[in-house]
C-alpha positions as CSV (number, residue, x, y, z in Angstrom):
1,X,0.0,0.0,0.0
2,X,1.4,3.0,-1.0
3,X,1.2,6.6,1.9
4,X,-0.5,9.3,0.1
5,X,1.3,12.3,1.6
6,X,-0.7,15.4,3.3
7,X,-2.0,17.9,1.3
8,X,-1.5,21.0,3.8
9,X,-3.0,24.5,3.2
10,X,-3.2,27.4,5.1
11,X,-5.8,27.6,7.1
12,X,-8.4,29.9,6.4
13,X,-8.8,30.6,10.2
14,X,-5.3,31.8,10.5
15,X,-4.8,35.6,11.2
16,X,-2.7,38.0,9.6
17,X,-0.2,38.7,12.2
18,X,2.4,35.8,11.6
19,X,0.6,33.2,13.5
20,X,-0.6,30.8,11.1
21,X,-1.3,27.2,11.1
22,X,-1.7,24.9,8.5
23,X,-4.1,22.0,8.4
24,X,-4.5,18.6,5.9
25,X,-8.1,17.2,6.1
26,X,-8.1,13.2,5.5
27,X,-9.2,10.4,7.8
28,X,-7.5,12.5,10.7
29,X,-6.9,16.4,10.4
30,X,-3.6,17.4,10.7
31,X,-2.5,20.9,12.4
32,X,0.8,22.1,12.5
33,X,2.9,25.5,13.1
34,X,4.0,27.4,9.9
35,X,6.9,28.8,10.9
36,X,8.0,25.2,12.6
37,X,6.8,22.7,10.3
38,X,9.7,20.8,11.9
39,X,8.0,20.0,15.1
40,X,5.5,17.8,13.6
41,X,2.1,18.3,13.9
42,X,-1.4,17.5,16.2
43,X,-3.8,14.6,15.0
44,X,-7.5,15.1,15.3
45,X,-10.4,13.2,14.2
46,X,-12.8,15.7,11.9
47,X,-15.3,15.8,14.3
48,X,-13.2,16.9,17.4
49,X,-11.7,19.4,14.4
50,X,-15.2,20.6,13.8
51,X,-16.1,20.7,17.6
52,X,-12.9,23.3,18.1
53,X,-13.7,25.3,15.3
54,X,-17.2,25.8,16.2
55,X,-15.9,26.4,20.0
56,X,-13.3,29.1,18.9
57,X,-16.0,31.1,16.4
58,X,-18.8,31.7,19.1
59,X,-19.5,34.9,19.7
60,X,-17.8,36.5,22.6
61,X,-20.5,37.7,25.3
């Protein structure tokens, strides 16, 4: 069986001042640190990915 590699992009989350992640969606989402690719990145299944992302968009009171 042959390992498809990542596809990573940017995520459209990410902020303009510098602090970017990117993320590759699959079986498991994939997050890791632009600027330290190096370091590997965090597994998440996609619904714990689409648990955090709905979490970090509410509306602050």
């Amino acid at each position: 069986m042959t390992k498809r590699e990542p596809h990573w992009h940017k995520s459209s989350y990410s902020g303009g001042s510098g602090s970017c992640v990117e993320v590759a969606e699959g079986e498991a989402v994939l997050v890791r640190d632009t600027q330290n690719r190096g370091l590997g990145h965090i597994d998440y299944t996609p619904g714990a990915w689409t648990s955090f992302l709905h979490c970090v968009t509410l509306p602050v009171p």
